[in-house]
C-alpha positions in Angstrom: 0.0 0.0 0.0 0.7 3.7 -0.9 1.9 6.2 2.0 -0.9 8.6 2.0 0.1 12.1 1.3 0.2 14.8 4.3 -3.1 16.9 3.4 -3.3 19.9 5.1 -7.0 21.7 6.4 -6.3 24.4 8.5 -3.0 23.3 9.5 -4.7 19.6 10.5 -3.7 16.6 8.7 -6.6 15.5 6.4 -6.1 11.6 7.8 -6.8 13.1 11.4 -10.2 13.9 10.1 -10.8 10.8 8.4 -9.9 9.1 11.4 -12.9 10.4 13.5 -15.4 10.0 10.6 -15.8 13.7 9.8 -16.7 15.0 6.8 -16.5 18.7 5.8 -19.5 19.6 3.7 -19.1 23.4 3.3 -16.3 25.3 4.8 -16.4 28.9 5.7 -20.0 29.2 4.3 -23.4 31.6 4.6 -25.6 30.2 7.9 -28.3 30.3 5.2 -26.9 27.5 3.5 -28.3 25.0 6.6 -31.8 25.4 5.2 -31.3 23.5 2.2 -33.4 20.3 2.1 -30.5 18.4 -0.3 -28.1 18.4 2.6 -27.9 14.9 4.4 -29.7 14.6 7.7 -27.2 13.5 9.8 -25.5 17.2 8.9 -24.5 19.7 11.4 -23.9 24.0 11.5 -20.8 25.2 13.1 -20.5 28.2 14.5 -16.9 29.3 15.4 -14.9 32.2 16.1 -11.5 33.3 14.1 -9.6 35.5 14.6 -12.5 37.7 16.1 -14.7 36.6 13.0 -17.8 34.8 13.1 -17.5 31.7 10.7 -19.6 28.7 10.0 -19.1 25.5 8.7 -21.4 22.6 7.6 -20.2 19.0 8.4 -21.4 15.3 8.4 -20.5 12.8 11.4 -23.0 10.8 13.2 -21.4 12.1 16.4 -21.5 15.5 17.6 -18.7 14.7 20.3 -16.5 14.3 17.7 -17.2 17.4 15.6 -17.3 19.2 18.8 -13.8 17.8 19.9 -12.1 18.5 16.6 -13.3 21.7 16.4 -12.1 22.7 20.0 -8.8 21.6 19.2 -8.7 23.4 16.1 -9.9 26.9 17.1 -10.9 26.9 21.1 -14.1 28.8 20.4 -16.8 26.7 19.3 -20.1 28.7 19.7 -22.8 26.0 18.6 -23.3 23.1 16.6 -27.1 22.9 15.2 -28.6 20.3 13.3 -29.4 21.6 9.1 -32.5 21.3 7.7 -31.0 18.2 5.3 -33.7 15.4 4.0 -31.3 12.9 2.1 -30.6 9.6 3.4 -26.5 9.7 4.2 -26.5 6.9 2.2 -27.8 8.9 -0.9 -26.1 12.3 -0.4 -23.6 13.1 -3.2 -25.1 10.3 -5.9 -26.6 11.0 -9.0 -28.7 9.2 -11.1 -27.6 7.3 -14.0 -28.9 8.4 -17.3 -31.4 6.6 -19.2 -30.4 5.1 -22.2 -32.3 5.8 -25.1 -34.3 3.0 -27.1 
């Protein structure tokens, strides 16, 4: 097998994040972006502070512990974590459906 190359997010190594089953959706993003019903429902809004700016984040886990510890060891000021307003399965979220051919 491959090393796996050191991927940087935020000055965290992307394996770090695929070790606790995290998966960042929409970085630095609008908080209206939650309301959209394509999101998956296990998806979360992040509210953090950096450097004395409000940003938010919307990330997949199916534990808020864990998005809650990664973000306090990335930035210290985790403000909330909210559920989104997402209605696709996890399962389904990012799959598109194959064209039909034509007869």
């Amino acid at each position: 097998m491959y090393p796996m190359p050191a991927l940087k997010f935020y000055g965290v190594d992307v394996v770090k994040i695929k070790e606790i089953n995290l998966k960042i959706i929409h970085q630095d993003c609008e908080k209206s972006l939650s309301k959209n019903k394509s999101l998956p429902i296990d998806s979360y809004l992040v509210t953090y502070i950096l450097e004395e700016e409000t940003k938010y984040d919307i990330v997949q886990s199916v534990s808020q512990a864990d998005i809650f510890d990664y973000y306090y060891d990335l930035y210290k000021n985790v403000i909330s974590i909210e559920w989104t307003d997402g209605k696709i399965s996890p399962r389904l979220y990012g799959q598109t459906k194959p064209e039909k051919k034509k007869r």
